[in-house]
PyMOL CGO cylinders between C-alpha atoms (Angstrom):
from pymol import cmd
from pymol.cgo import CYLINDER

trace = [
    CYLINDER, 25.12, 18.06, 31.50, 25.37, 20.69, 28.66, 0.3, 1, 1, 1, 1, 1, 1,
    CYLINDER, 25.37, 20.69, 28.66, 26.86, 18.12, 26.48, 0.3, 1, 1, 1, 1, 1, 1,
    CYLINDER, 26.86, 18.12, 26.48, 23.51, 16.06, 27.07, 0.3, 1, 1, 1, 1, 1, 1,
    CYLINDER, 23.51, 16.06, 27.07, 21.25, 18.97, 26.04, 0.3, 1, 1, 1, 1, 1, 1,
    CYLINDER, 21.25, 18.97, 26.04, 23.44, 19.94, 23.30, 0.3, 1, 1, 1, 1, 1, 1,
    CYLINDER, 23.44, 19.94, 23.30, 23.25, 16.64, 21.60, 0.3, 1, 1, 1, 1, 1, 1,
    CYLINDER, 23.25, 16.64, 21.60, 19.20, 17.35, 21.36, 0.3, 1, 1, 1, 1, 1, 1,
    CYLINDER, 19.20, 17.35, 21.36, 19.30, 21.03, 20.91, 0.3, 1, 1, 1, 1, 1, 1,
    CYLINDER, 19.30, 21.03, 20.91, 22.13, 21.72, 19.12, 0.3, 1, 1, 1, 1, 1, 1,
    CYLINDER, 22.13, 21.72, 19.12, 22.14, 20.90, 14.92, 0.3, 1, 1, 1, 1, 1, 1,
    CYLINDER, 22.14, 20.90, 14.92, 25.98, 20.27, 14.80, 0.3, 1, 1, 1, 1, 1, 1,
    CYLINDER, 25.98, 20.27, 14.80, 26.69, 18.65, 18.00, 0.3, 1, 1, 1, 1, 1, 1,
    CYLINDER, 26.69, 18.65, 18.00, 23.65, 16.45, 17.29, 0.3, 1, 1, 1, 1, 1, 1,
    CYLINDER, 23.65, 16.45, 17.29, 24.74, 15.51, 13.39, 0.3, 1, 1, 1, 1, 1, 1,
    CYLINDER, 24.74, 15.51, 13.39, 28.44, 14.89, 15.58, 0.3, 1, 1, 1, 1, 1, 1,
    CYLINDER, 28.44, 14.89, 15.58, 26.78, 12.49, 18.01, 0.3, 1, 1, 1, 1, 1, 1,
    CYLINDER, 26.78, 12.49, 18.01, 24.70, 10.59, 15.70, 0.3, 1, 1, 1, 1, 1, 1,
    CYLINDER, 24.70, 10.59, 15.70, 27.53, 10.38, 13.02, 0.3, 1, 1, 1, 1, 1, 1,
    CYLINDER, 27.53, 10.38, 13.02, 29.55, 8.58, 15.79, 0.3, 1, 1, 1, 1, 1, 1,
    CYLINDER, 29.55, 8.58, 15.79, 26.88, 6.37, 16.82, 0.3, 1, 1, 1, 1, 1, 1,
    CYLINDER, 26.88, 6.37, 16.82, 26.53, 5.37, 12.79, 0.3, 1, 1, 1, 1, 1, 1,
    CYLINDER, 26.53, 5.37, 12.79, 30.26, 4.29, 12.92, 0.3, 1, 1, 1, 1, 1, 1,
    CYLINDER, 30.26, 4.29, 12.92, 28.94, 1.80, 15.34, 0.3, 1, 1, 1, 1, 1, 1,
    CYLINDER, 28.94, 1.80, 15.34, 31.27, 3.67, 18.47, 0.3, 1, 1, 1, 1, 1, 1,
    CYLINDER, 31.27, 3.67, 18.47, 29.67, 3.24, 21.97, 0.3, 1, 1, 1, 1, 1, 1,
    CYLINDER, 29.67, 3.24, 21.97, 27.33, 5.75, 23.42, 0.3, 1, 1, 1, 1, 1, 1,
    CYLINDER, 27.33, 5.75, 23.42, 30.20, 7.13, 25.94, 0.3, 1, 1, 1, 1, 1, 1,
    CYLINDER, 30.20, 7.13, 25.94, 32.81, 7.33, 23.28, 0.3, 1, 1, 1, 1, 1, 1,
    CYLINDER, 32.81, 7.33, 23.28, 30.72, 9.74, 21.47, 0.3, 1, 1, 1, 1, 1, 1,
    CYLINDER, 30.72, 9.74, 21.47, 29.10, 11.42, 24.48, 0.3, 1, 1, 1, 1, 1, 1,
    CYLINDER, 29.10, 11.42, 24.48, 33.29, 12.22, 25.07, 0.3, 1, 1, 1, 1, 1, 1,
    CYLINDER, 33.29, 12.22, 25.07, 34.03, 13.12, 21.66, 0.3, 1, 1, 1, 1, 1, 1,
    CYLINDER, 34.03, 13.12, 21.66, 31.17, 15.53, 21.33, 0.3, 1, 1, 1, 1, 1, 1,
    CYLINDER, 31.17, 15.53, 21.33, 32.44, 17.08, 24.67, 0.3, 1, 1, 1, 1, 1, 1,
    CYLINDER, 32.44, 17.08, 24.67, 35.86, 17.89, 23.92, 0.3, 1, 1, 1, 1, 1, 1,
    CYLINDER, 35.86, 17.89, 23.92, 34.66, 19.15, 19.98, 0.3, 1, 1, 1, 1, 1, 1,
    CYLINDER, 34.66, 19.15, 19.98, 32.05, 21.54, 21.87, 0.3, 1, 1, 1, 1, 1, 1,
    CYLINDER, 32.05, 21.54, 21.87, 35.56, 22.45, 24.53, 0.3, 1, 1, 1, 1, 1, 1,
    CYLINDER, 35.56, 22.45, 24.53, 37.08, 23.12, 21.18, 0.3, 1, 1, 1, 1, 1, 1,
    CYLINDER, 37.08, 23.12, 21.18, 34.33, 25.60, 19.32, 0.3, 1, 1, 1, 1, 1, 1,
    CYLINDER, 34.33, 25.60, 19.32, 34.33, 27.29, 22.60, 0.3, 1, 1, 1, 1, 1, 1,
    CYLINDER, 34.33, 27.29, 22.60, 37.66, 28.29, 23.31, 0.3, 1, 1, 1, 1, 1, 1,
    CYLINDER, 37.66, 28.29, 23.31, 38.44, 29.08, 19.89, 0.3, 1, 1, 1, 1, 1, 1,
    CYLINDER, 38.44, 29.08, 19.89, 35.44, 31.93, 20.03, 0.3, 1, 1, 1, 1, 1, 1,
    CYLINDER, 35.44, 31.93, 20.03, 37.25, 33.04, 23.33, 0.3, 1, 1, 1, 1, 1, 1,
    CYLINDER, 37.25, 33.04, 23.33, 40.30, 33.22, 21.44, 0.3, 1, 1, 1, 1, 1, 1,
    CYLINDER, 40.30, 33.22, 21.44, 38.67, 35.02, 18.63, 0.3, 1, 1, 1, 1, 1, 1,
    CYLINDER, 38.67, 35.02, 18.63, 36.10, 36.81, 20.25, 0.3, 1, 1, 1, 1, 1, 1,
    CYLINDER, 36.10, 36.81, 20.25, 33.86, 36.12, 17.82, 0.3, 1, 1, 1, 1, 1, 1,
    CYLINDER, 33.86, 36.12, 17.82, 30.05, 34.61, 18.69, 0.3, 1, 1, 1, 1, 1, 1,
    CYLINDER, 30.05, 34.61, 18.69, 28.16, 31.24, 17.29, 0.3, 1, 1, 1, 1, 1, 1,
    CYLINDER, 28.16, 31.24, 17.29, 28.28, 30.67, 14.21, 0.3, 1, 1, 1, 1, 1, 1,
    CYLINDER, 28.28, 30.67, 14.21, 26.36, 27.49, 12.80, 0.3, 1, 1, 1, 1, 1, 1,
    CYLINDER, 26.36, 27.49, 12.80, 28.50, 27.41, 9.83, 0.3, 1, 1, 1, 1, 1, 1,
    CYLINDER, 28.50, 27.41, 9.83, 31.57, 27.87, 11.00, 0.3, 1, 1, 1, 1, 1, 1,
    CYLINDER, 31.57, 27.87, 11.00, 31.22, 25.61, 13.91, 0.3, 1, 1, 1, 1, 1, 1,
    CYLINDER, 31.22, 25.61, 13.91, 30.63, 22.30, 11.17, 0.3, 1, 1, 1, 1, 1, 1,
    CYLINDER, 30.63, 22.30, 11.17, 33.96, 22.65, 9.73, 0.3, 1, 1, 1, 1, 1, 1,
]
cmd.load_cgo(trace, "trace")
């Protein structure tokens, strides 16, 4: 469920998801991928203990 409000409220997630649906991939594929990159921005700020960071988190 926070994947699904990420993917409207959040501009990198979003640009992610719709990127993925532009490359013609199906709506669960990308649903997935967007998951495990938002599993991936947050561990590596528990890691770093660091907070958001828009730009950061588009590389």
């Amino acid at each position: 469920m926070a994947m699904m409000s990420a993917m409207q409220c959040n501009p990198v997630i979003k640009a992610t998801y719709q990127r993925l649906l532009d490359a013609e991939k199906p709506k669960k594929v990308a649903i997935i991928a967007c998951a495990r990159k938002m599993v991936v921005i947050l561990n590596s700020m528990l890691r770093d203990g660091v907070m958001w960071n828009e730009n950061i988190a588009r590389n």
